[in-house]
C-alpha angles and dihedrals in degrees: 000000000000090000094073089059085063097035086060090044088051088041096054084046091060087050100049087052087051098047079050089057102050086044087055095042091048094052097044089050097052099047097052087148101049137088087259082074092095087054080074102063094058097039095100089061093036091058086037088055089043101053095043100040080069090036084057091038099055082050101052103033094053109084081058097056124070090246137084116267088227085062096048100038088055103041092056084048089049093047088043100053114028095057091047087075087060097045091044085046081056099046094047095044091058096039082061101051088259095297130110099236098040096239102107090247134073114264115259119241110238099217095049094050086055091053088050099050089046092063 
């Protein structure tokens, strides 16, 4: 029972280094024309040293710790990886202007623009 105590610090870990990522993705998307341009280029293996750096951590760091490696080494993955949908959703909600299809207004629904036309 004690595992799971390490398997949810593990877990916020993860999260933290995801929060990181999206921090890191956000500001070297919005300043596409600064000096912090260059920053983008090496973002991919930034967020992949970053993951794995928690991922070795958890694994070496295990037999030190009073829990079991496996728990550790899934709840980082879990904290890494559940909160990166909402910080993708995020990212990809403010690429495209806060709408779903990118282009600033609602979609339009095809059956009811055919109702509309037809009086």
């Amino acid at each position: 029972m004690t595992s799971w105590i390490g398997a949810i610090i593990a877990a916020l870990l993860g999260a933290s280094v995801a929060f990181l990522n999206y921090r890191l993705t956000k500001r070297a998307a919005e300043s596409s024309g600064s000096p912090v341009r260059g920053l983008f280029g090496f973002l991919p293996l930034i967020r992949t040293a970053l993951g794995a750096g928690l991922l070795a951590l958890c694994y070496f760091a295990g037999p030190l710790t009073p829990w079991d490696r496996i728990w550790l080494l899934g709840g980082a993955a879990f904290g890494l990886t559940v909160p990166l949908f909402f910080f993708t959703f995020l990212l990809t909600k403010q690429a495209n202007g806060g709408t779903a299809n990118g282009t600033g207004k609602e979609s339009e629904d095809p059956d009811r623009k055919g109702e509309e036309q037809r009086g």
